[in-house]
Every structure is written in structure tokens, then in C-alpha cells.
N, C-alpha and C positions, 0 to 999 in steps of 0.2 A: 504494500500500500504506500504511496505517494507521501512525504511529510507535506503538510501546509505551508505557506510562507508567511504565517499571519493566524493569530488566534482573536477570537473573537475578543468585545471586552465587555459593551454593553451595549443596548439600543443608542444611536446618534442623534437620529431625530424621524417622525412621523409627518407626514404628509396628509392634510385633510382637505378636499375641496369642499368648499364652504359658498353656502347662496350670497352672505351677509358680510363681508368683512368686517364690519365696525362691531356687526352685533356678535360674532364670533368670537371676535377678539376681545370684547366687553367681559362676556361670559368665560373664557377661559382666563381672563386676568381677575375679577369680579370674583369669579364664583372659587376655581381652582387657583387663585396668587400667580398665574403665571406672570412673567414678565414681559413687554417688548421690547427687543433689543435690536431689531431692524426692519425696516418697511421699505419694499420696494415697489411701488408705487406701478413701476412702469411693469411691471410682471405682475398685477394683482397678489404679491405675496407680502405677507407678516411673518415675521421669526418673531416666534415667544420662547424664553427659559422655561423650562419644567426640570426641577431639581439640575441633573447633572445633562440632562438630554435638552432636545430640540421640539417642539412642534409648530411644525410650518403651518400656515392657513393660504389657500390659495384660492382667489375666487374663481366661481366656476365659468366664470362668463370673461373674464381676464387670460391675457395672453397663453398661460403656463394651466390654466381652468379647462381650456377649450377643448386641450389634448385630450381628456379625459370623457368626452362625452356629457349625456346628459346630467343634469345633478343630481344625487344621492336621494332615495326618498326610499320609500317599504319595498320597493320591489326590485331595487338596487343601492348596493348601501358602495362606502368607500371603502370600507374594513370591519370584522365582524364586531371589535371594539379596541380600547384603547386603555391600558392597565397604568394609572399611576399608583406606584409604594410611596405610600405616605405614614406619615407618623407627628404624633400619636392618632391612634386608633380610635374614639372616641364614638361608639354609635350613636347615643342620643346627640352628639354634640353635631354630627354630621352630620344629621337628620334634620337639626332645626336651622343650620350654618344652608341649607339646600332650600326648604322651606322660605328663611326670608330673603330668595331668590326664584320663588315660585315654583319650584322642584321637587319631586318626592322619589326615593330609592322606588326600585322595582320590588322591595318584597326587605323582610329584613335582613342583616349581615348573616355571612353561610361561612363556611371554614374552604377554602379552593386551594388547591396548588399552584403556587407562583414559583419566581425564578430565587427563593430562599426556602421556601418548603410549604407544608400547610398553613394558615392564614385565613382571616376575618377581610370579607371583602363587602361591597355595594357596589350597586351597578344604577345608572341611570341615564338620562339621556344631556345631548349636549343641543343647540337649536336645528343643527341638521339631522338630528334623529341618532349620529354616532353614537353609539355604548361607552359610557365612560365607565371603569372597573377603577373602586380607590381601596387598594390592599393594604390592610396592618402589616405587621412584624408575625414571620411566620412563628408557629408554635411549637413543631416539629421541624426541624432543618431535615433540608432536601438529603 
């Protein structure tokens, strides 16, 4: 077998094409504290911080949007979701921190495996219907 020339290290950044830029971007700074750290205006993109990673926002109707096709809705999504580890883990506190942003989990926190082991997760939506997944500290290392 072949050695790699390159190990993995961690996700870099995710690509989301979004109807809304402003309101997008509202919402993941707003709701999830991402940050924006660059807008490129002439490409319909935002780059937001999310911990140590990237998430892009791309409008769907902007230069780098277009590639993509139509936009995300029930019958075609971008990606089946989107997992930030966050900490602390707090469910009531996520739940009301979601709420006075008009938001509610899909159901209450479950134990999943992520990329640290088993884990307290919620899942809800973000304005283009993406799945946002916000994992605790696993319980069980992988």
C-alpha cells in the first residue's frame, strides 16, 4: 500500500450556498458567535471563523452560487448537515440561547458519535433549511 504524502488534521472550512447573504450571515454570527473575517463582495462570498475552521457562505445567485444550481430547499439540500463541537454543553441553556432567536432543537439532546467519541448533541435548522449539529465533549472517547 502507497504511504500518503499528507495526513489529515481537521475540517478547513465548509461551503454553504445561501438564498440570503446578510441574513445568513446574521444568523451564523447572531445565533452560532461566528465571526466575519472577509467578504468578497464580487464573488457573492463571506468567510466566517467557526472555532479553528472556516465557513464560507456563498450566494446562490452570485458569481461562485451559480455553479451550483438551483438553491437548497426539501428536495435538494447543500449537505446533509453541519456539526459544530462546542463547549460547554449546556441543554437548557441552548435551548433558550435558540428560542430568543426564534428557533427550536428538532427533539431533545441524544448521545451521537463524533470525531472525539460518544456525545450530547442538537440538531436544528439554519435559514436555508441546512442541519446545524452543536456536539458536547464526548463521554466515551473514540
Amino acid at each position: 500500500m502507497a504511504t500518503r504524502p499528507f495526513d489529515v488534521q481537521r475540517l478547513d472550512h465548509v461551503v454553504l450556498r445561501v438564498r440570503d447573504l446578510d441574513r445568513s450571515e446574521a444568523f451564523y454570527r447572531d445565533v452560532l458567535g461566528c465571526e466575519t473575517v472577509r467578504r468578497r463582495d464580487d464573488l457573492g462570498l463571506r468567510h466566517l471563523r467557526a472555532g479553528a475552521s472556516m465557513i464560507d457562505l456563498v450566494a446562490v445567485d452570485g458569481p461562485l452560487g451559480r455553479r451550483g444550481g438551483t438553491a437548497p430547499g426539501p428536495q435538494g439540500r447543500n449537505l446533509d448537515h453541519l456539526c459544530l463541537r462546542i463547549e460547554p454543553f449546556d441543554e437548557a441553556g441552548i435551548i433558550t440561547h435558540l428560542a430568543a432567536h426564534g428557533l427550536a432543537p428538532r427533539g431533545p439532546a441524544r448521545r451521537n458519535f463524533g470525531a472525539e467519541g460518544d456525545g450530547p448533541s442538537l440538531y436544528f435548522d439554519d435559514p436555508d433549511g441546512n442541519t446545524i449539529e452543536l456536539k458536547g465533549a464526548a463521554d466515551e472517547p473514540a
